[in-house]
N, C-alpha and C positions, 0 to 999 in steps of 0.2 A: 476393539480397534486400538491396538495400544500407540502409543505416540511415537515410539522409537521408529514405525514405520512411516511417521509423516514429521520427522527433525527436521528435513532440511526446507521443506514448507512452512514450517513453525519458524526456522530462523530467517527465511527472506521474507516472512511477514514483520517479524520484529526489526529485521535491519529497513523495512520498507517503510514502517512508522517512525524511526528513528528520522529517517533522510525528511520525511512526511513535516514530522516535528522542527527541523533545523529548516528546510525551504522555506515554512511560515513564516520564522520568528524572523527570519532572511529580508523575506519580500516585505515585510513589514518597514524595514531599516531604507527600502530601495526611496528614491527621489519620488514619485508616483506613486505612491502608495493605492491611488484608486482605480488604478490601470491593473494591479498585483491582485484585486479582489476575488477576482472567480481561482485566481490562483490558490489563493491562503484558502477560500473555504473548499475548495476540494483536497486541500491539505490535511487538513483536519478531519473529514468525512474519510479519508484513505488513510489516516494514520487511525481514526478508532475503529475502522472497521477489520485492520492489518490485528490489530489487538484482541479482537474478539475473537477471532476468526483462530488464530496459536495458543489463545483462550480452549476455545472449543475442542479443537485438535490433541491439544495436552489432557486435555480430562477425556479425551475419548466419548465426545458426545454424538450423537445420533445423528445431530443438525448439522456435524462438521463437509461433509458433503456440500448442503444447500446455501451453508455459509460458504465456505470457499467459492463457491459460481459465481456467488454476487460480491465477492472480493474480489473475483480477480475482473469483474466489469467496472467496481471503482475502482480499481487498481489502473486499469487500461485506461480510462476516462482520464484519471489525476496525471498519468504518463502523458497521454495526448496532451494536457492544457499548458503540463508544465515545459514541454517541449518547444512550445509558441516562445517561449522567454529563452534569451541568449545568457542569462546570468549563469554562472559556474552552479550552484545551489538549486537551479531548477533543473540545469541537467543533467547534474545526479540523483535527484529525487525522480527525473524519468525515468531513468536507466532502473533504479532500484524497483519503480513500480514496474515496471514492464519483466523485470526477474519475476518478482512478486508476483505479479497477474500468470504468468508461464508456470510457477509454482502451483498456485492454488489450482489451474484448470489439471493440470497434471494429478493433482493430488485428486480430484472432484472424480476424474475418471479412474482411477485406482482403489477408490472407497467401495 
């Protein structure tokens, strides 16, 4: 499976960790920090699994299939929660996980 066929999967996981990584360190700065909590940790849990997942992809592993499915359910998850929040940082981190999540299932079914 070589990865040229799964780049642009490989790149909205990395651009979706990325957003993943900046909404955290974001909602962390916000007034409320305790209100922001299921925010940051599904932040986290979407931004390391965005990693494995372009991880897996890249070296062309067996499991990139089974990981992608359950990417793109944290992916859709982290989009969902971070949607709840009106800040600018979470609704790009939506929008990115929700490419993200549309990436991986795509890719899930082309494997």
């Amino acid at each position: 499976m070589p990865h040229q066929k799964f780049q642009s999967c490989i790149d909205a996981c990395y651009a979706c960790a990325a957003e993943c990584d900046h909404c955290a360190v974001s909602c962390l700065a916000e007034q409320d920090v305790k209100s922001m909590a299921r925010c940051i940790k599904m932040d986290m849990d979407c931004a390391q699994i965005c990693r494995s997942a372009a991880s897996y992809m890249a070296r062309g592993s067996e499991f990139s299939q089974a990981l992608c499915r359950l990417c793109a359910e944290v992916c859709q998850a982290c989009a969902d929660e971070c949607a709840k929040h009106q800040m600018d940082h979470c609704q790009r981190c939506a929008e990115a996980c929700r490419t993200c999540a549309e990436e991986c299932r795509r890719m899930a079914q082309m494997a």
